[in-house]
MARLUMTOR-298974 format. One record per residue (C-alpha): x, y, z; residue number from 1. Coordinates in steps of 0.02 Angstrom, whole numbers. Layout:
# residues N
<rec u="X" v="Y" w="Z" resi="NUM"/>
...
# end
This chain:
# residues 103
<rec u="557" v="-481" w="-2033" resi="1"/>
<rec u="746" v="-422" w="-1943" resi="2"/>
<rec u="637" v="-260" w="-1915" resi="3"/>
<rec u="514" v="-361" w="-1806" resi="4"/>
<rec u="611" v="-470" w="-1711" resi="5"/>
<rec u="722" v="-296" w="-1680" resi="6"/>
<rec u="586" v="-215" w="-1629" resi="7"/>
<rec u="544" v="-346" w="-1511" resi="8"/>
<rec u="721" v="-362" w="-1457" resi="9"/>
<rec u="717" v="-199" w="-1411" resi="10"/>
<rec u="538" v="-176" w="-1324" resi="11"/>
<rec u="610" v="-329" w="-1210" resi="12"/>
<rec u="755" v="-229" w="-1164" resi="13"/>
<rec u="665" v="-88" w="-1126" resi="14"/>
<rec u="543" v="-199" w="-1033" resi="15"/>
<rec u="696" v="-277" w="-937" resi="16"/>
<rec u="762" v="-113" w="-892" resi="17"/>
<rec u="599" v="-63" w="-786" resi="18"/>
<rec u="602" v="-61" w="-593" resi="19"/>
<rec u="520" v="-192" w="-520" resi="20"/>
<rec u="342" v="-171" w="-505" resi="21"/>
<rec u="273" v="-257" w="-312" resi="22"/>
<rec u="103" v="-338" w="-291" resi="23"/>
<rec u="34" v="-471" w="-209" resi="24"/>
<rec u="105" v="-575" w="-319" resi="25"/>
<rec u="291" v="-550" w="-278" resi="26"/>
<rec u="241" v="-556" w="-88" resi="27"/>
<rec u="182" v="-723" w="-109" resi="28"/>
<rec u="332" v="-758" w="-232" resi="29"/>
<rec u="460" v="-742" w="-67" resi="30"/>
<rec u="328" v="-795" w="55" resi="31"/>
<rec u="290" v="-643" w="129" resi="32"/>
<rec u="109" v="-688" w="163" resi="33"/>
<rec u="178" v="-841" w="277" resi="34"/>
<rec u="181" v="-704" w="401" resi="35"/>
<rec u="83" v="-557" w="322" resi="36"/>
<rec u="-80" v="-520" w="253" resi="37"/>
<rec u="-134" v="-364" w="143" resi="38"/>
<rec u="-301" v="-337" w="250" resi="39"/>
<rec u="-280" v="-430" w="418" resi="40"/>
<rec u="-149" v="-474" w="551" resi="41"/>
<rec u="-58" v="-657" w="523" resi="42"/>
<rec u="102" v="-668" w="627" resi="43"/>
<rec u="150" v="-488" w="591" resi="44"/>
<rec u="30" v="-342" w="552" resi="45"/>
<rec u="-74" v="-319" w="399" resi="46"/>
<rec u="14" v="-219" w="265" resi="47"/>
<rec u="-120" v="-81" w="271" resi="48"/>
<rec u="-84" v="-68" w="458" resi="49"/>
<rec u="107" v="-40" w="411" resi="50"/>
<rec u="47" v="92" w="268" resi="51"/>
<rec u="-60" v="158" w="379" resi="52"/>
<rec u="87" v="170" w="525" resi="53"/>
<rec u="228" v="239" w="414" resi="54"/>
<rec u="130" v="378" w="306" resi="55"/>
<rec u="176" v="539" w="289" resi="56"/>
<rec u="370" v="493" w="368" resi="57"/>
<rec u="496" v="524" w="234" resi="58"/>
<rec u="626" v="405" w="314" resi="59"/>
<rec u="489" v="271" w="290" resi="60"/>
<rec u="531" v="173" w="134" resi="61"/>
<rec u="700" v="199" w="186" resi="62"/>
<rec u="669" v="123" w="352" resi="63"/>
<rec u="564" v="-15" w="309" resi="64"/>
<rec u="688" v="-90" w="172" resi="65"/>
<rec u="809" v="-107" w="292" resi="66"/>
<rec u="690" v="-187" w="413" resi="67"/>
<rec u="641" v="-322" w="286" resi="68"/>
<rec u="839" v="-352" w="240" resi="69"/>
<rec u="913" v="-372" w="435" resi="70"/>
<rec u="725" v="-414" w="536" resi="71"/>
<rec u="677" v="-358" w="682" resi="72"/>
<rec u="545" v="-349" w="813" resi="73"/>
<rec u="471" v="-241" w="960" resi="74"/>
<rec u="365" v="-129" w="850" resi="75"/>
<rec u="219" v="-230" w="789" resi="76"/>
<rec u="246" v="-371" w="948" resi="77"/>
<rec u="355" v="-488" w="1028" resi="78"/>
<rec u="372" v="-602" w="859" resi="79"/>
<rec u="537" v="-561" w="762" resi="80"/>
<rec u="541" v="-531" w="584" resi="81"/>
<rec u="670" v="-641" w="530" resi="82"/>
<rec u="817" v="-565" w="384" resi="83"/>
<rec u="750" v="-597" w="213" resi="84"/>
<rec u="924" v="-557" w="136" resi="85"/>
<rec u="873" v="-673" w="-4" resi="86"/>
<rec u="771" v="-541" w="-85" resi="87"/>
<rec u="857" v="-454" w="-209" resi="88"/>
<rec u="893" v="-260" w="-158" resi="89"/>
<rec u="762" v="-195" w="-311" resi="90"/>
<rec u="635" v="-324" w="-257" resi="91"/>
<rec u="624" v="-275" w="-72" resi="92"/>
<rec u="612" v="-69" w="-112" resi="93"/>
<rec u="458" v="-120" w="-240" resi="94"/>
<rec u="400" v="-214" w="-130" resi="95"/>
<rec u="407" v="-62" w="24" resi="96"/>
<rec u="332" v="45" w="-113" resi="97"/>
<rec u="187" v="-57" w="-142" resi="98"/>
<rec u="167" v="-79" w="54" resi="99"/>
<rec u="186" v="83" w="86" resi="100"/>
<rec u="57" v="132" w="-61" resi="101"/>
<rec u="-103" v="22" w="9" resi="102"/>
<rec u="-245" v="114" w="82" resi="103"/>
# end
């Protein structure tokens, strides 16, 4: 029995220990798709439009996490993206990697 729950113990730590993993699901967790959609434009482009924007730069994720921490605007229209220093740090580069790996 101490073997199992040990084993369990551990499997959850191990679990734990993994980087966040984005989808559509943690979008809507810090209302991303208020403003965003994966296929279509809402108030600011559809994700596939940024994936499709940003690929093949190698500053991209780089560039994009910082644009979802501090906002902006002029690149997709006149309608700011407003901070979303909420998110924690590991959250917003998962969720830039999942962006950034829609086709």
């Amino acid at each position: 029995m101490k073997r199992v729950v040990l084993s369990l113990a551990l499997a959850g730590l191990a679990f734990a220990a993994l980087p966040a993993q984005a989808d559509e699901a943690m979008a809507k967790k810090y209302n991303c798709l208020a403003c965003h959609a994966v296929d279509h434009k809402v108030l600011g482009p559809a994700y596939k439009d940024v994936a499709k924007k940003y690929a093949g730069q190698k500053d991209a994720d780089a560039k994009l996490v910082q644009k979802v921490e501090k906002g902006g605007s002029g690149v997709w229209g006149n309608i700011p993206m407003p901070p979303n220093s909420s998110v924690p740090d590991a959250d917003v580069k998962a969720l830039v990697k999942w962006i950034l790996s829609l086709k």
